[in-house]
N, C-alpha and C positions, 0 to 999 in steps of 0.2 A: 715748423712741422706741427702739424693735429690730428691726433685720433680722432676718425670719422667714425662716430656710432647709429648715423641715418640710417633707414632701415634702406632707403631706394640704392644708394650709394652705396653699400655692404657688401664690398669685394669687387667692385669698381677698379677701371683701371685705364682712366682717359686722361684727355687733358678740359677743363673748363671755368671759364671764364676765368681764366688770368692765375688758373690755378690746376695742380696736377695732381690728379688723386692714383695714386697706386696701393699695391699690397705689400706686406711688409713682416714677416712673423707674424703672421696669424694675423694682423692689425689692417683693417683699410686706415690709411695715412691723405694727408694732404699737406702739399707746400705750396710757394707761390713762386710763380715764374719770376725772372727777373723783369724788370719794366725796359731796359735799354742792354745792349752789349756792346760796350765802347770802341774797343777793337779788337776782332779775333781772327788776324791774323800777327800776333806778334811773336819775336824770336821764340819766344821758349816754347809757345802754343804750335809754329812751326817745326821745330824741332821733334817734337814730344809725336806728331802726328808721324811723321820723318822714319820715326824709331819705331813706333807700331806696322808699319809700311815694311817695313825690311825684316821684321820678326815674322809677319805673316809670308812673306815670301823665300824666307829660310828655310820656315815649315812645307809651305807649299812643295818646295825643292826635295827636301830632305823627308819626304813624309812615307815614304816606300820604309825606308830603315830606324823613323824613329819609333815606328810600333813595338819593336823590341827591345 
């Protein structure tokens, strides 16, 4: 991660060249993308998606009564 102090880049919030500039507390920030992602579909990354899946859909269900 680097604080970007460029004046063009100053509150920027894309992705480029092989790098992602977002904001951050007041700060324009930069990181670097990963170069490869080996495998994303494994158990726990399965899983983990799984669980988000069924939370949004509890809520979906349940969203008349959970306002109060």
């Amino acid at each position: 991660m680097a604080i970007v102090q460029n004046f063009w880049l100053k509150g920027a919030s894309k992705r480029l060249a092989g790098a992602v500039i977002y904001k951050a507390m007041g700060q324009t920030r930069a990181r670097q993308l990963a170069s490869t992602v080996t495998n994303p579909r494994t158990e726990a990354q399965m899983s983990q998606r799984i669980r988000w899946a069924n939370l949004v859909a509890f809520y979906r269900a349940n969203q008349s009564w959970m306002k109060y």
